[in-house]
C-alpha positions in Angstrom: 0.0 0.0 0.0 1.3 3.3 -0.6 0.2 6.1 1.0 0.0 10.3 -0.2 0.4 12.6 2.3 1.7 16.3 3.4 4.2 16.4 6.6 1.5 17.3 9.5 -1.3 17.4 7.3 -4.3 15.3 8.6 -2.9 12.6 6.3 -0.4 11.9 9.4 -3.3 10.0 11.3 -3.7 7.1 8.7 0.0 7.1 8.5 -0.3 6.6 12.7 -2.6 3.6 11.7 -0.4 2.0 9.6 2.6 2.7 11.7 0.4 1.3 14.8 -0.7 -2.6 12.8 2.8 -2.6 11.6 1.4 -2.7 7.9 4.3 -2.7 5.0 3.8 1.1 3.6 5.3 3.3 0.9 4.9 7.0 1.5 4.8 9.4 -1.5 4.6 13.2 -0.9 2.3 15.8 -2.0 3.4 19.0 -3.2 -0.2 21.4 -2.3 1.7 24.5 -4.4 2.1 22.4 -7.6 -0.4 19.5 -7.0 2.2 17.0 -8.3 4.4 13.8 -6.3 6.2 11.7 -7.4 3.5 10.0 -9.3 3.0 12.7 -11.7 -0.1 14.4 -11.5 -1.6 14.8 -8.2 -5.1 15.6 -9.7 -5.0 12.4 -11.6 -4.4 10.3 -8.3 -7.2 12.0 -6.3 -9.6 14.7 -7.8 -10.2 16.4 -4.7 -6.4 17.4 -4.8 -6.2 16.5 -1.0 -4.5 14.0 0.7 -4.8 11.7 2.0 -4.8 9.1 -0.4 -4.2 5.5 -0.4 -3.4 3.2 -2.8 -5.0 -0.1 -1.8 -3.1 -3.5 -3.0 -5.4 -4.2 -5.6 -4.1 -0.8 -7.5 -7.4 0.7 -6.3 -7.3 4.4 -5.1 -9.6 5.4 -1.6 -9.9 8.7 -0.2 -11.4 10.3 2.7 -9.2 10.5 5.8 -11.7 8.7 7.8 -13.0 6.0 5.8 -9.0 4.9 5.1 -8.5 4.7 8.6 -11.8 2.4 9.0 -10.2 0.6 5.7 -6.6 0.1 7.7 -8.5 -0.9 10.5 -10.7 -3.8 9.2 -7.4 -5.2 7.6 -6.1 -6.3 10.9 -9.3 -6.6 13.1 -7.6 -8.7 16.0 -5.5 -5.2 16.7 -9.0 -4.2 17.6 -8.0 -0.2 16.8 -11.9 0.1 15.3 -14.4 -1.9 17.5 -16.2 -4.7 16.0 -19.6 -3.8 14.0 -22.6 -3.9 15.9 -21.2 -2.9 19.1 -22.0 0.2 21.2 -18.0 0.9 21.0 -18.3 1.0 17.5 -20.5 3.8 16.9 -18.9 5.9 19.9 -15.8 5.6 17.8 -17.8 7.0 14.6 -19.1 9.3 17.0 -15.7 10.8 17.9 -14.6 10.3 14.3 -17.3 12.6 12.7 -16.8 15.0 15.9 -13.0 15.6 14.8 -14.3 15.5 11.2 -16.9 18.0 11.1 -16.1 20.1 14.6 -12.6 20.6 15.0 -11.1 19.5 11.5 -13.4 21.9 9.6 -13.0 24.5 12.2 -8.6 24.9 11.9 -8.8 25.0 8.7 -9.9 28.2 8.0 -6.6 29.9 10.3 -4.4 28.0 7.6 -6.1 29.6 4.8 -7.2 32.9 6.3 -5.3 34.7 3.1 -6.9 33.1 0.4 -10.6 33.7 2.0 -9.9 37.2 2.9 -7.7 39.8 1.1 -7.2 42.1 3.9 -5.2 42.3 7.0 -8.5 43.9 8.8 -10.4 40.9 7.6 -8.2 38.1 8.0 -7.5 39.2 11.9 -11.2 38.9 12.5 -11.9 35.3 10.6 -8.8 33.9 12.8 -10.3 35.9 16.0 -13.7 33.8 15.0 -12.4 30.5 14.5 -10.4 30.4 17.4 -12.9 31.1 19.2 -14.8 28.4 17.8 -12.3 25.9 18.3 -12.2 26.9 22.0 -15.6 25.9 22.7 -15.1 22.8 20.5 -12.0 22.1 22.1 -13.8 22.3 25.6 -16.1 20.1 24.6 -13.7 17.7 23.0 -12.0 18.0 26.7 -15.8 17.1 28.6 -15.9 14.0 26.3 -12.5 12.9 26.7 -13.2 13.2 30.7 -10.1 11.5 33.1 -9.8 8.1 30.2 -6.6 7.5 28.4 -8.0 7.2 25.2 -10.9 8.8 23.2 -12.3 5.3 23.5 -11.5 4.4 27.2 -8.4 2.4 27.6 -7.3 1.0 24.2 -5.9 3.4 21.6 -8.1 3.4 17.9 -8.4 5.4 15.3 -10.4 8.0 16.7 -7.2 9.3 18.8 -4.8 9.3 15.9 -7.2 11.6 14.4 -8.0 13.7 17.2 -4.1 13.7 18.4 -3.4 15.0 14.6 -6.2 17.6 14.5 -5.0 19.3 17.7 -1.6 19.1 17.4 -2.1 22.1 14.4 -3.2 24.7 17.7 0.2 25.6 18.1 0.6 26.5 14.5 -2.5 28.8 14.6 -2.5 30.4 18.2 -5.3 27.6 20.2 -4.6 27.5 23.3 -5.3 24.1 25.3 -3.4 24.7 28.2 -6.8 25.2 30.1 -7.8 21.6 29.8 -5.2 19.2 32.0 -7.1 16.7 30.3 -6.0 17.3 26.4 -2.7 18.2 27.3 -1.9 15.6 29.1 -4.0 13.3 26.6 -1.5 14.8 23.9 1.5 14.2 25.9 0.5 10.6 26.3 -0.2 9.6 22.8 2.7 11.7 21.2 5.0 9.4 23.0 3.5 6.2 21.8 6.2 4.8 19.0 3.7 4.5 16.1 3.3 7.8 16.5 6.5 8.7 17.1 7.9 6.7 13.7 5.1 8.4 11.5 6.2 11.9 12.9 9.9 10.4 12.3 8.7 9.8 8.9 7.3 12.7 7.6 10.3 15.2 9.4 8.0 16.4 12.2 10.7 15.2 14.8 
């Protein structure tokens, strides 16, 4: 399998996945500027022109951040890092999948791109002052969820945390603050030291 990413985009949580079953794994980076790897064409591979992307062993290409991880996942079931189907676990991990997804993903990325939404400095200062102050709220109630467990799931690692340790590790890149949750920040302490995520960081120069 061979996976497309950008260094400490949110492609880094499949690439936590993989790292964390011990799959085999080619990386191939993305270059956002010129849309183009080492592949070629970047638009070719994925249409949306975002990563990640994987490209499955039968040559098939899947996309969508989340369902990959569900896809890594299912390939190695006994690692139980997705709960089995049918199980209350299961849909609390959707649950905290489609929280990341659609509350705290959605809500960074706007301070990444505040110059290509807004033209001026006036404007730009008061989309990041709004989104941060989103993400503040949504980080507290990220924090209420998370409560005094190890995990986003309770005591076992899944997917769920190498998405949510991905998503809130850009807050120091865009001025979030989560020093006022003991919780998170010891939560991102905890799971930054774990070695799959340590080997994927390793892997795309974060560390």
């Amino acid at each position: 399998m061979k996976l497309f990413y950008k260094s400490a985009a949110c492609s880094l949580a499949p690439h936590i996945v993989m790292a964390e079953l011990n799959m085999v794994y080619e990386l191939e980076a993305v270059d956002f500027k010129t849309k183009t790897c080492a592949s070629g064409d970047y638009w070719k591979i994925n249409p949306n022109g975002s990563v990640p992307a994987l490209r499955m062993e039968s040559g098939e290409i899947l996309t969508e951040g989340v369902v990959i991880m569900q896809y890594l996942a299912d390939q190695k079931p006994e690692a139980n890092l997705m709960p089995r189907a049918g199980t209350t676990d299961r849909y609390r991990c959707l649950e905290w999948l489609n929280f990341i997804a659609t509350d705290l993903h959605k809500n960074y990325s706007p301070l990444f791109f505040a110059g290509m939404i807004v033209n001026n400095a006036e404007g730009q200062t008061e989309l990041k002052s709004y989104y941060v102050e989103m993400l503040r709220k949504k980080v507290a109630v990220a924090a209420a969820r998370l409560g005094n467990r190890d995990f986003a799931l309770g005591t076992t690692f899944s997917i769920a945390d190498a998405y949510l340790f991905t998503v809130l590790g850009w807050s120091k890149y865009v001025g979030v603050d989560l020093s006022a949750h003991a919780n998170i920040t010891a939560y991102m302490a905890r799971v930054g030291e774990r070695p799959s995520v340590v080997r994927a960081m390793k892997e795309e120069g974060m560390l």
